[in-house]
Residue, then its C-alpha position, 0 to 999 in steps of 0.5 A: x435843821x432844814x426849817x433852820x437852815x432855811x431861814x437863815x438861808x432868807x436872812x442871809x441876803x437881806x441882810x448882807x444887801x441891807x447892810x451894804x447899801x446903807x453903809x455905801x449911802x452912810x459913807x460915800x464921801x469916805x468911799x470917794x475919797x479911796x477912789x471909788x466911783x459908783x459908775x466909773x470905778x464901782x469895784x474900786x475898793x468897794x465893798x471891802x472898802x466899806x470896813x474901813x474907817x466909820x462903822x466899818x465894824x458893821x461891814x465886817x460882822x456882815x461878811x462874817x455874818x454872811x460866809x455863816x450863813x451861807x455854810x449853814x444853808x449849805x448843810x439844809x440842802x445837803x440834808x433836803x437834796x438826794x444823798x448821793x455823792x454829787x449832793x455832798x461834794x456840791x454842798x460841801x463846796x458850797x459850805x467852803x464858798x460860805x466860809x471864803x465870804x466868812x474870810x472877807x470879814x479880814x480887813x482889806x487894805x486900801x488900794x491906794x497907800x504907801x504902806x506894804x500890804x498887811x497880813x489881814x489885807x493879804x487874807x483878804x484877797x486871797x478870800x475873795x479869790x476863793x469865793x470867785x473859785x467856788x461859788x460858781x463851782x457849787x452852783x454848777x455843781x448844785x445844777x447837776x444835783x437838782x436835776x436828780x430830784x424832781x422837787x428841785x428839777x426846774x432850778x437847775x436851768x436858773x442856776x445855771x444861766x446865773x452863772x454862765x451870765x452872772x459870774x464873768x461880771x465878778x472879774x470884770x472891772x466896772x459897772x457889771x460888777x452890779x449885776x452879778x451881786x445882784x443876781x446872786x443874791x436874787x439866785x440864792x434867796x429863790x433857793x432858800x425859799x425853795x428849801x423853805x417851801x419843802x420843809x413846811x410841807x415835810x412838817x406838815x405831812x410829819x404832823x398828820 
């Protein structure tokens, strides 16, 4: 289960970070016509904007794909890290997290329309509030759980550096934005290779 989650857990970003970029570079007249601007207005309806219109079904799956994902590789920490109650309620938030990033696949509404707001649009944006909320929660949380095992020790100093750098970018308006998708998902592939690393050595000794 932990190989598994692993592996899902390396996945996970490659795949959300592909998928956006090419969608961004495939439908960027699209997105400039909601009122997105890479430098002037880069978190104007993007990314959700991206699961409007043309292949937008692509974006969709992807957020999907992703809040999965990342539950996943929540429950391969949980069974890697010390079973304490600080693991669970870390991981558990972590799992919730990846579900709230699962809710983005409800379509958003545009910023700019003449229609009320729809009930997937409003689903939406109360998904990106929760994975504004925790996220960051898990991660400070997961900081104070590697520091219980020796084989983690050292990323828990990273893990809270990304956040306290990495996260006033997710409410901020404008090009900062950048950095913290960045630096999320560089934070979450350095852990699942961390994950990965153990579980080949776990195996390795299970077969000697």
């Amino acid at each position: 289960m932990i190989r598994l989650a692993a592996r899902i857990g390396i996945l996970g970003p490659i795949l959300f970070a592909s998928v956006l970029t090419l969608l961004t570079l495939l439908k960027y007249d699209f997105l400039l016509s909601l009122g997105w601007h890479p430098i002037q207005k880069p978190t104007f309806d993007w990314p959700s904007g991206l699961a409007l219109g043309d292949y937008g079904w692509a974006m969709t799956a992807t957020f999907l794909l992703s809040g999965l994902s990342l539950a996943i590789f929540a429950s391969g920490l949980r069974l890697s890290l010390p079973r304490t109650a600080l693991t669970f309620l870390a991981t558990l938030v972590l799992t919730a997290a990846g579900l709230a990033l699962a809710g983005l696949a409800f379509t958003t509404d545009p910023t700019i329309r003449s229609t009320p707001a729809t009930w997937h649009g409003r689903l939406h944006d109360l998904s990106f509030v929760l994975l504004g909320v925790a996220l960051p929660s898990a991660m400070i949380l997961l900081g104070f759980a590697f520091q219980q095992d020796m084989r983690w020790k050292n990323l828990s100093l990273y893990t809270w550096l990304t956040v306290a750098l990495a996260f006033p970018t997710f409410w901020l308006k404008g090009a900062a934005f950048y950095v913290f998708l960045l630096a999320v998902l560089v934070w979450s592939e350095v852990i699942a290779l961390r994950l990965s690393q153990l579980s080949h050595r776990a195996y390795r000794v299970l077969r000697e």
